[in-house]
C-alpha positions as CSV (number, residue, x, y, z in Angstrom):
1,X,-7.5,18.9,11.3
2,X,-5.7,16.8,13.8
3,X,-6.3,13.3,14.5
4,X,-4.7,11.0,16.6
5,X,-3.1,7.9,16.6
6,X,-5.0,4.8,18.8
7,X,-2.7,2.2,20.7
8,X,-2.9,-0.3,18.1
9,X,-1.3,2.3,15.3
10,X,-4.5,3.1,13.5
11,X,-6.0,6.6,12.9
12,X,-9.2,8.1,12.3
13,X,-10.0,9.9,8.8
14,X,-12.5,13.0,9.9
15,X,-15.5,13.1,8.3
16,X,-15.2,16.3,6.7
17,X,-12.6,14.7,5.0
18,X,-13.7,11.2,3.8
19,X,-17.0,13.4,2.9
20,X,-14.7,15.5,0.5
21,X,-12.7,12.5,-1.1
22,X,-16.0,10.3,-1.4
23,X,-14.2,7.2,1.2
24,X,-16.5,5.0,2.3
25,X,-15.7,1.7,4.8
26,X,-13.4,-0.6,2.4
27,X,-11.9,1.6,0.6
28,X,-8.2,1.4,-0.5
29,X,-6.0,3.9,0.8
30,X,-2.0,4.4,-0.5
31,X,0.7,5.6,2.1
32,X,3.4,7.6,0.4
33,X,6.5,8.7,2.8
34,X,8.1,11.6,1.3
35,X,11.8,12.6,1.6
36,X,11.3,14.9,3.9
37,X,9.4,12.7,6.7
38,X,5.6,13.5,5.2
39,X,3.3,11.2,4.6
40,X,1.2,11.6,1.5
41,X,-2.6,9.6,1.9
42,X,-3.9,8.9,-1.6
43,X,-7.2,6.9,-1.9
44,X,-6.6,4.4,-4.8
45,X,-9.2,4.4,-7.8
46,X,-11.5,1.7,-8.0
47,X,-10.9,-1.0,-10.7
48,X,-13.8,-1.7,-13.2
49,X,-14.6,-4.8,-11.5
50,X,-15.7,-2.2,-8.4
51,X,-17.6,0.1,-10.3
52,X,-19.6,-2.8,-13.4
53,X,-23.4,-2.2,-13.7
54,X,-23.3,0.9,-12.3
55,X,-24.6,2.9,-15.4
56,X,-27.4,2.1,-16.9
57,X,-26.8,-0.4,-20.3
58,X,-26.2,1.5,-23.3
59,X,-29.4,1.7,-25.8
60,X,-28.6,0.1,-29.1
61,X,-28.5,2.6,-32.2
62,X,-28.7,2.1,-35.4
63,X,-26.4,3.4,-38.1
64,X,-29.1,5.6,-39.2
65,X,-29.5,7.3,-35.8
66,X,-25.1,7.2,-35.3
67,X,-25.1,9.3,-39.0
68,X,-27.7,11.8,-37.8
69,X,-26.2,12.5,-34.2
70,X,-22.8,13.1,-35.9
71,X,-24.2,15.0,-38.8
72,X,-26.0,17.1,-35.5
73,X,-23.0,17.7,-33.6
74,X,-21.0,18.8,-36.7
75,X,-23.6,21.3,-38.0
């Protein structure tokens, strides 16, 4: 894919692309130049502050239930 790069130095990320790495607007993005004049675009992963409350709250157990889902995954 080609893209190209606007008067004020910025460039557009094709959709196909920010479809396949999950990008949405305001996402971090990390620059790497390699030795040999490439340039390596990494998104950055998303601190835990980013992703809090998105799963569900864990349901609370009791050591009764903890015992018999071990005892079931070791049988």
């Amino acid at each position: 894919m080609l893209t190209t790069i606007s008067a004020r130095g910025q460039i557009v990320i094709p959709k196909p692309m920010r479809n396949a790495l999950n990008l949405k607007t305001g996402d971090k993005l990390e620059l790497i130049l390699t030795d040999d004049r490439q340039i390596i675009l990494r998104p950055l992963t998303k601190s835990v502050d980013d992703i809090y409350g998105l799963l569900d709250a864990p349901k609370p157990v009791s050591v009764e239930g903890m015992r018999e889902a071990v005892n079931d995954r070791i049988k």
